[in-house]
FIZA-764168 format. One record per atom (N, C-alpha, C): residue in one letter; atom name; y, z negated, x. Coordinates in Angstrom, 2 decimals. Example, Ala and Ser with C-alpha at 12.3 -4.5 7.8 and 13.67 -1.06 7.14 Angstrom:
(node 'A','N',(-5.69,-7.80,13.19));
(node 'A','CA',(-4.50,-7.80,12.30));
(node 'A','C',(-3.30,-7.80,13.20));
(node 'S','N',(-2.25,-7.08,12.85));
(node 'S','CA',(-1.06,-7.14,13.67));
(node 'S','C',(0.03,-7.87,12.90));
//
This chain:
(node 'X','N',(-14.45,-16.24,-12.68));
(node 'X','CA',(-15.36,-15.47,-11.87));
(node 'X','C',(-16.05,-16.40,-10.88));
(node 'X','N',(-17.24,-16.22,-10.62));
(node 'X','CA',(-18.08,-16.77,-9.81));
(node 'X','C',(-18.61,-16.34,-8.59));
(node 'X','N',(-18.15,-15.42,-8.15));
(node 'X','CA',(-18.51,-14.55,-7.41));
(node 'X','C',(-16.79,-14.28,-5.94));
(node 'X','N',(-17.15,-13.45,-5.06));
(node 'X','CA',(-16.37,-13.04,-4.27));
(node 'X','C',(-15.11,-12.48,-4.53));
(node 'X','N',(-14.30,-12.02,-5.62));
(node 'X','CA',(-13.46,-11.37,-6.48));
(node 'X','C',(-12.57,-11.95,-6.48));
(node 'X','N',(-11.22,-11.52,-6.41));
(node 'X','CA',(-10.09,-12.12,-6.83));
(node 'X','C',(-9.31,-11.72,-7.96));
(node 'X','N',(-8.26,-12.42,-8.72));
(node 'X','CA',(-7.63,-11.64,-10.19));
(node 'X','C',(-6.36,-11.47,-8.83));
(node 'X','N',(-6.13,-10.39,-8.93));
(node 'X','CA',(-5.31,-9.40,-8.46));
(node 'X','C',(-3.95,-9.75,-9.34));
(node 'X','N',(-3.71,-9.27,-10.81));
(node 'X','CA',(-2.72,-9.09,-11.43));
(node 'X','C',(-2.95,-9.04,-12.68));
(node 'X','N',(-2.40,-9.07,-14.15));
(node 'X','CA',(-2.64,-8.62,-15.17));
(node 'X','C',(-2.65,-7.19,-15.52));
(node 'X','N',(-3.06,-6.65,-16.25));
(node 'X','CA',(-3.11,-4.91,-16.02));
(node 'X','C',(-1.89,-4.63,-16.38));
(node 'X','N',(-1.01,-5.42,-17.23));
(node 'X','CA',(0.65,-4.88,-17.55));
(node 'X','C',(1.30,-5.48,-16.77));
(node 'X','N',(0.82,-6.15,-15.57));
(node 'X','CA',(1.57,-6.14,-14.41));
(node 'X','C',(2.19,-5.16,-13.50));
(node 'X','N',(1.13,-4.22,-13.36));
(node 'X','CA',(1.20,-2.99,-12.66));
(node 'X','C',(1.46,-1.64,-13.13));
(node 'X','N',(2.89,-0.91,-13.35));
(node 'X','CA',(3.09,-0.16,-13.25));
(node 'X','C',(2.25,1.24,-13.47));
(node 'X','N',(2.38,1.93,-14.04));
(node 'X','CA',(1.50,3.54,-13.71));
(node 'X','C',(2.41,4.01,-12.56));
(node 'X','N',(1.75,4.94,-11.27));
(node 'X','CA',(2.64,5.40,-10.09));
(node 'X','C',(3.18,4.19,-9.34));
(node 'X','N',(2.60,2.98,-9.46));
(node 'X','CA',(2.70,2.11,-8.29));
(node 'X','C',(1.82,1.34,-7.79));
(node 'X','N',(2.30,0.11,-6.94));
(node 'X','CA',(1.23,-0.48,-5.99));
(node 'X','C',(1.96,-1.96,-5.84));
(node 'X','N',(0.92,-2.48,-5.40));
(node 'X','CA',(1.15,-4.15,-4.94));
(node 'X','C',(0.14,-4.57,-3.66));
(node 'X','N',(1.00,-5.37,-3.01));
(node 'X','CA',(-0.18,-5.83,-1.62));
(node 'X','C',(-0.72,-7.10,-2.01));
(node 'X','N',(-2.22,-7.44,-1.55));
(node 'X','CA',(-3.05,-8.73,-1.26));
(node 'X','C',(-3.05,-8.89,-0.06));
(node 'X','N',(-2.66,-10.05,0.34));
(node 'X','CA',(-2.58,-10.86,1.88));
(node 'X','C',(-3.56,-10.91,1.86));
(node 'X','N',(-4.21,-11.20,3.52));
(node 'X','CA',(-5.40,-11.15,3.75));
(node 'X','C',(-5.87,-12.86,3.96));
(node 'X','N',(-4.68,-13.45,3.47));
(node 'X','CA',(-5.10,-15.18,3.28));
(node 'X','C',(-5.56,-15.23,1.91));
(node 'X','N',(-5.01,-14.23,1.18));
(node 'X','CA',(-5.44,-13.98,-0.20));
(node 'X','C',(-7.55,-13.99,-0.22));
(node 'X','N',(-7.17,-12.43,0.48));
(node 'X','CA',(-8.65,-11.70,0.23));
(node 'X','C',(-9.65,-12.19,1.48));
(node 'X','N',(-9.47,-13.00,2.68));
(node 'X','CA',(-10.19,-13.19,3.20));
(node 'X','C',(-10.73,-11.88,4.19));
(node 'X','N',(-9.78,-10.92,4.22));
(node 'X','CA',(-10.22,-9.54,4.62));
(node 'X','C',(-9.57,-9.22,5.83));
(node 'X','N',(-9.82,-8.21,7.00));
(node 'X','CA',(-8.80,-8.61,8.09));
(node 'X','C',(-7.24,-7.63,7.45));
(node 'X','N',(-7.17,-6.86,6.60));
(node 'X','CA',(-5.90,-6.38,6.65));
(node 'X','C',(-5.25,-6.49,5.48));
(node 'X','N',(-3.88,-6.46,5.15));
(node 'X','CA',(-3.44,-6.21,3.39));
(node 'X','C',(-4.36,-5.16,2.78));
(node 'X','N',(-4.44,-5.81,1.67));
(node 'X','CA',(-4.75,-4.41,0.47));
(node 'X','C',(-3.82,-3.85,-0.48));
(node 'X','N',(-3.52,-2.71,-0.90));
(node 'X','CA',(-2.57,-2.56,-1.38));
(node 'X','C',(-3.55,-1.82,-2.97));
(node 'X','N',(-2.96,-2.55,-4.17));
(node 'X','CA',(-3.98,-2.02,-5.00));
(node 'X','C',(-2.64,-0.96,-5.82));
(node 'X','N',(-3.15,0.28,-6.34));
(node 'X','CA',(-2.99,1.24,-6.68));
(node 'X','C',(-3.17,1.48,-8.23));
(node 'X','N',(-2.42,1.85,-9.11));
(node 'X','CA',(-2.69,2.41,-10.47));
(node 'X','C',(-2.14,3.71,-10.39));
(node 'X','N',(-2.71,4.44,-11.20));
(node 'X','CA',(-2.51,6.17,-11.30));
(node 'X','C',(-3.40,6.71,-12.31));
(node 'X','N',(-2.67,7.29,-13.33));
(node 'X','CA',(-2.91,7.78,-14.06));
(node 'X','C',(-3.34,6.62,-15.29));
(node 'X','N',(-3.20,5.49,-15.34));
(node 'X','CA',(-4.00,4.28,-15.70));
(node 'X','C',(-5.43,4.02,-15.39));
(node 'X','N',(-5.94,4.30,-14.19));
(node 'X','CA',(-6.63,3.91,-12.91));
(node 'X','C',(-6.54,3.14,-11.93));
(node 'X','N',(-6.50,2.09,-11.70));
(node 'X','CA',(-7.02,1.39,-10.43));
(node 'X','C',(-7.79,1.31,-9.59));
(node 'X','N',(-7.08,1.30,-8.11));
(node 'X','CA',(-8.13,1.57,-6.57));
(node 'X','C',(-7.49,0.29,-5.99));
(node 'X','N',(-8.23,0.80,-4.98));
(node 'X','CA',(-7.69,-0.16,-3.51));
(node 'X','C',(-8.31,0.38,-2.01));
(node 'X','N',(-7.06,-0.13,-1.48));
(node 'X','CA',(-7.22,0.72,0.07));
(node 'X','C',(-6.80,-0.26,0.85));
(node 'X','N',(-7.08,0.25,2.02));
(node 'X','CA',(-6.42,-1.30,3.02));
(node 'X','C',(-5.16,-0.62,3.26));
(node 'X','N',(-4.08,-1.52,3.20));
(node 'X','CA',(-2.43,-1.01,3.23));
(node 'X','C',(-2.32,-0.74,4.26));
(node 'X','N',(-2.52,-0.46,5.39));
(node 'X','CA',(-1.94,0.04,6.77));
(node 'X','C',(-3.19,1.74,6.62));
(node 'X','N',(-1.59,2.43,6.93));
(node 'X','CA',(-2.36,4.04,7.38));
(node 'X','C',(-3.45,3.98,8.66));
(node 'X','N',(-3.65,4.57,8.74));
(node 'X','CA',(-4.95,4.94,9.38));
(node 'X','C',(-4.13,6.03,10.57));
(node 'X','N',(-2.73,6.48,10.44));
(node 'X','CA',(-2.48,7.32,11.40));
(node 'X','C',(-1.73,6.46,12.05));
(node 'X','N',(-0.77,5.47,11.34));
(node 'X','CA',(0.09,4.82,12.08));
(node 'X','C',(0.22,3.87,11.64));
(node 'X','N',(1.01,2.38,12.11));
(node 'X','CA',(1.43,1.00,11.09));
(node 'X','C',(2.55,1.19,10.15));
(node 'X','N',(1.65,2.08,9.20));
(node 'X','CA',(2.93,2.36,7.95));
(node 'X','C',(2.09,1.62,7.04));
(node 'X','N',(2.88,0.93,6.02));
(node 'X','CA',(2.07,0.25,4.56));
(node 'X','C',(1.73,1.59,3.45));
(node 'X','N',(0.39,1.72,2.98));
(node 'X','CA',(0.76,2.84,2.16));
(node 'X','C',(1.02,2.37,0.71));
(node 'X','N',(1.16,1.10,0.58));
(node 'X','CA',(1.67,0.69,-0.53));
(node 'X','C',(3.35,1.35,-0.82));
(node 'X','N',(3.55,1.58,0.28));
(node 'X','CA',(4.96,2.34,0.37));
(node 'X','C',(5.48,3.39,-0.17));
(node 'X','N',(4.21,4.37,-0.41));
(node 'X','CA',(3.93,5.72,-0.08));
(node 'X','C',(4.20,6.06,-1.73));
(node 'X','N',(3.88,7.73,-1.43));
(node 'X','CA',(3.92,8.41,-2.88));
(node 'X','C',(2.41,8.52,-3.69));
(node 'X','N',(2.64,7.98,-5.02));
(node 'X','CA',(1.42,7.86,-5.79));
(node 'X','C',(1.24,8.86,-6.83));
(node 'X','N',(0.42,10.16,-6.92));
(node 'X','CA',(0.19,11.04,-7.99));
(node 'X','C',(-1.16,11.75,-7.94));
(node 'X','N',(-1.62,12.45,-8.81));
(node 'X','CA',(-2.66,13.16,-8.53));
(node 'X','C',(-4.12,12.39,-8.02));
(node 'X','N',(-4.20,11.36,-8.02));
(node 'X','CA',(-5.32,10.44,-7.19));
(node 'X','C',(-5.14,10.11,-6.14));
(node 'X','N',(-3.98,10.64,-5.29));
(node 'X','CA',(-4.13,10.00,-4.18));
(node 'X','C',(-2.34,9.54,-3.31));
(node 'X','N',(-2.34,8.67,-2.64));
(node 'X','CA',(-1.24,8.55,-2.03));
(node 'X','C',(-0.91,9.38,-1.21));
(node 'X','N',(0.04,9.37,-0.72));
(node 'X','CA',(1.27,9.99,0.66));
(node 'X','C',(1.89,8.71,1.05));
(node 'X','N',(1.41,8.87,2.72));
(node 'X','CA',(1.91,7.53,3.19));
(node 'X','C',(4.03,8.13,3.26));
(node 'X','N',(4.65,7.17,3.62));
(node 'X','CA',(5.46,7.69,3.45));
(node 'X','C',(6.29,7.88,4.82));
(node 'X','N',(5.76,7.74,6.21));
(node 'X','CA',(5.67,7.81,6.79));
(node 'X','C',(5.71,8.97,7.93));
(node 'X','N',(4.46,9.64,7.92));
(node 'X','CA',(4.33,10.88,8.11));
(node 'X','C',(3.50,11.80,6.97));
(node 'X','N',(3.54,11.63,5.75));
(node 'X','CA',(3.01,12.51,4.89));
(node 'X','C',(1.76,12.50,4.49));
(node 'X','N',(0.66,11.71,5.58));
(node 'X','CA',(-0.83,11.97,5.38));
(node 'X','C',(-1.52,11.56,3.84));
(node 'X','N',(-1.70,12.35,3.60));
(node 'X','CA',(-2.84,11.75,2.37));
(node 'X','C',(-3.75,11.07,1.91));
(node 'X','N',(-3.86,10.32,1.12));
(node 'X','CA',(-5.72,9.84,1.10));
(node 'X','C',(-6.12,9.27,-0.70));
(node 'X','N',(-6.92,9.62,-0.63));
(node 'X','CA',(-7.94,9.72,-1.92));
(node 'X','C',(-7.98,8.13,-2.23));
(node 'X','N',(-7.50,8.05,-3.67));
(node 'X','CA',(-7.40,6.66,-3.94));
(node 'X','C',(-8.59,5.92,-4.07));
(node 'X','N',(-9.58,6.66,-4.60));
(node 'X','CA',(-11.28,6.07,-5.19));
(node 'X','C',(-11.79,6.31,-3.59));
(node 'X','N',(-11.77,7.15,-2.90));
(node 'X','CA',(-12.57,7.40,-1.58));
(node 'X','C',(-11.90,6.61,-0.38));
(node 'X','N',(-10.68,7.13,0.03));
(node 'X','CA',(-10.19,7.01,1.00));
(node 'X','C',(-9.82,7.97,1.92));
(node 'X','N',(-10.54,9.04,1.32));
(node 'X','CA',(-11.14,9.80,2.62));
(node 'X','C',(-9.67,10.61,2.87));
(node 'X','N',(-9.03,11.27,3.87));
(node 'X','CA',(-8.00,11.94,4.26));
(node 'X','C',(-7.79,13.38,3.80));
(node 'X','N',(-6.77,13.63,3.40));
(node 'X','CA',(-6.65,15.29,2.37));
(node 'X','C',(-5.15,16.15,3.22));
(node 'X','N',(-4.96,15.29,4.29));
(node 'X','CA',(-3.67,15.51,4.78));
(node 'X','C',(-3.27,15.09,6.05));
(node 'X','N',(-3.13,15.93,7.49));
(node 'X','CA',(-3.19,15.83,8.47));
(node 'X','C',(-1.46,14.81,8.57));
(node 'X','N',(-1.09,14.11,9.65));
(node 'X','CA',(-1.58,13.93,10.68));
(node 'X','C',(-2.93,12.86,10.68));
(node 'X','N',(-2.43,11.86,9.65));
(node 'X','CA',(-4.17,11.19,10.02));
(node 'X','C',(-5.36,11.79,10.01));
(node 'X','N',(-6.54,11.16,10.65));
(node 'X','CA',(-7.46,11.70,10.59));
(node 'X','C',(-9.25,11.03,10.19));
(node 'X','N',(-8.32,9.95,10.19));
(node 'X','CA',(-9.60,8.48,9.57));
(node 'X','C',(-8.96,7.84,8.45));
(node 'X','N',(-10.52,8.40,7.63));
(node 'X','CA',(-10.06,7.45,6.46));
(node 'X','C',(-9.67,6.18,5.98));
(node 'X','N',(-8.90,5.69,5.02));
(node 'X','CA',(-8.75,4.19,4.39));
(node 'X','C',(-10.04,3.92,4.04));
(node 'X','N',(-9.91,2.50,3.96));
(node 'X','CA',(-10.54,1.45,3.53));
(node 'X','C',(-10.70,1.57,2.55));
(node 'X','N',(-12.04,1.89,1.51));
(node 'X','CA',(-11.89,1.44,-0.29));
(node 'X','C',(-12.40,0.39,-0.58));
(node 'X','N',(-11.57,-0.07,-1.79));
(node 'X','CA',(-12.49,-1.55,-2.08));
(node 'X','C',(-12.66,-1.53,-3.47));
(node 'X','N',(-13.70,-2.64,-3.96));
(node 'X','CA',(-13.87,-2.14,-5.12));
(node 'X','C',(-13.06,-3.19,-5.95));
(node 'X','N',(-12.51,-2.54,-7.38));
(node 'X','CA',(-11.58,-2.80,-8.40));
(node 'X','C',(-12.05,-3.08,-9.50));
(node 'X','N',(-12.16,-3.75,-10.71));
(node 'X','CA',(-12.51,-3.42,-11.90));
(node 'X','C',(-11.23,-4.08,-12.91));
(node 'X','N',(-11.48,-3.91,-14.16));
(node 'X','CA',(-10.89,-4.15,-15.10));
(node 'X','C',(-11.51,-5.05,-15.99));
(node 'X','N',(-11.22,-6.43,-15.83));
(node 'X','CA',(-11.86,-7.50,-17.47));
(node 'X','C',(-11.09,-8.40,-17.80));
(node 'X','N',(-11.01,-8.22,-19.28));
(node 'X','CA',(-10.24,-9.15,-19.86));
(node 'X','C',(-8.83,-9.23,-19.66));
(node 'X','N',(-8.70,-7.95,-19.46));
(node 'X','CA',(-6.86,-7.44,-19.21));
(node 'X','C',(-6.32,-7.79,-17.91));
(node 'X','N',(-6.94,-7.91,-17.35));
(node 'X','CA',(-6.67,-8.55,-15.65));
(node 'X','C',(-7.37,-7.69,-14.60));
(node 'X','N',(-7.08,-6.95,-13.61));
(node 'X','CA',(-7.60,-6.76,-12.21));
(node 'X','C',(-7.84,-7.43,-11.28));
(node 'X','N',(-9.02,-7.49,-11.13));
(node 'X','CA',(-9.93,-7.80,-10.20));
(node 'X','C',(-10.62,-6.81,-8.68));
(node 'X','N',(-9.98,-8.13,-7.54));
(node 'X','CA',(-10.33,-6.61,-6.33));
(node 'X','C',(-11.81,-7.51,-5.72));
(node 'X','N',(-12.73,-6.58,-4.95));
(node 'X','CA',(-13.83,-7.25,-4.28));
(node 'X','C',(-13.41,-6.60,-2.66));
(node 'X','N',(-12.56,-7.42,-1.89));
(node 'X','CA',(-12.48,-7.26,-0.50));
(node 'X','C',(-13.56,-6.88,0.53));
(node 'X','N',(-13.67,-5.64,0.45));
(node 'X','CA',(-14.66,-5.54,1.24));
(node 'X','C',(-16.11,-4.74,1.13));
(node 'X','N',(-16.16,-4.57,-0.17));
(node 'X','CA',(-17.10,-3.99,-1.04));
(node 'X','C',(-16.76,-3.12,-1.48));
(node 'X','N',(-17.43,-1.68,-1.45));
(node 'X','CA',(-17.23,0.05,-1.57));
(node 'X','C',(-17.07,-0.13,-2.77));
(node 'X','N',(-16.50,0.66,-3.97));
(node 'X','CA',(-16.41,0.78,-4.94));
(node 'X','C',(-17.25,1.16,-6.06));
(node 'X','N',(-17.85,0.90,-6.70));
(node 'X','CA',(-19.20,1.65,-7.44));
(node 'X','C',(-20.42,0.29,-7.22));
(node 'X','N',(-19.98,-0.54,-5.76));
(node 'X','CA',(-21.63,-1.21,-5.76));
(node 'X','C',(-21.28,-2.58,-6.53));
(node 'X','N',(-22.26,-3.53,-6.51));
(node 'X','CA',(-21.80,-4.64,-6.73));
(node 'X','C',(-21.33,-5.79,-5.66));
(node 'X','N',(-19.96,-5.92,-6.50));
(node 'X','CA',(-19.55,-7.54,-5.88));
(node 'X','C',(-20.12,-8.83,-5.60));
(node 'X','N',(-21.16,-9.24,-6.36));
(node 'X','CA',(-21.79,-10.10,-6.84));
(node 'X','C',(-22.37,-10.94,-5.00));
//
């Protein structure tokens, strides 16, 4: 890759219903990322909740979205956005793709646009 992107993991690295963190010496980003598979889908969020300093790499993974494990809050794996009080600000999304059997995260970059 030529571009801003990092290879994350191989895709049979990661689990269905789990997660792994990127240091931010990794991604150049100010916080961990914790990347996400579900359902055989990949996201990414910045690993610290948004309600409190919980990792939500921690958390429960189903349905699209995590549960920090913490205090319960929710959030949308592709969005971020919050589905579950006590937090109330959304995660971080970043964008993910899939090539050549490997994941790839773009730190920093919404999901859908380009990395490039």
């Amino acid at each position: 890759m030529t571009d801003n992107s990092v290879r994350v993991c191989a895709v049979t690295d990661l689990a269905d219903g789990s997660a792994l963190t990127v240091s931010p010496e990794t991604t150049g980003w100010n916080d961990t990322i914790a990347v996400f598979r579900d359902a055989g889908n990949f996201y990414a969020l910045d690993d610290t909740c948004t309600h409190e300093e919980s990792s939500l790499s921690e958390g429960w993974i189903e349905d699209g979205a995590v549960e920090c494990a913490a205090h319960q809050s929710r959030f949308d794996l592709a969005t971020g956005a919050v589905s579950c009080l006590p937090a109330t600000r959304a995660a971080c999304p970043h964008r993910v793709e899939v090539r050549d059997g490997a994941v790839w995260l773009w730190a920093g970059v919404a999901p859908g646009t380009s990395g490039a």
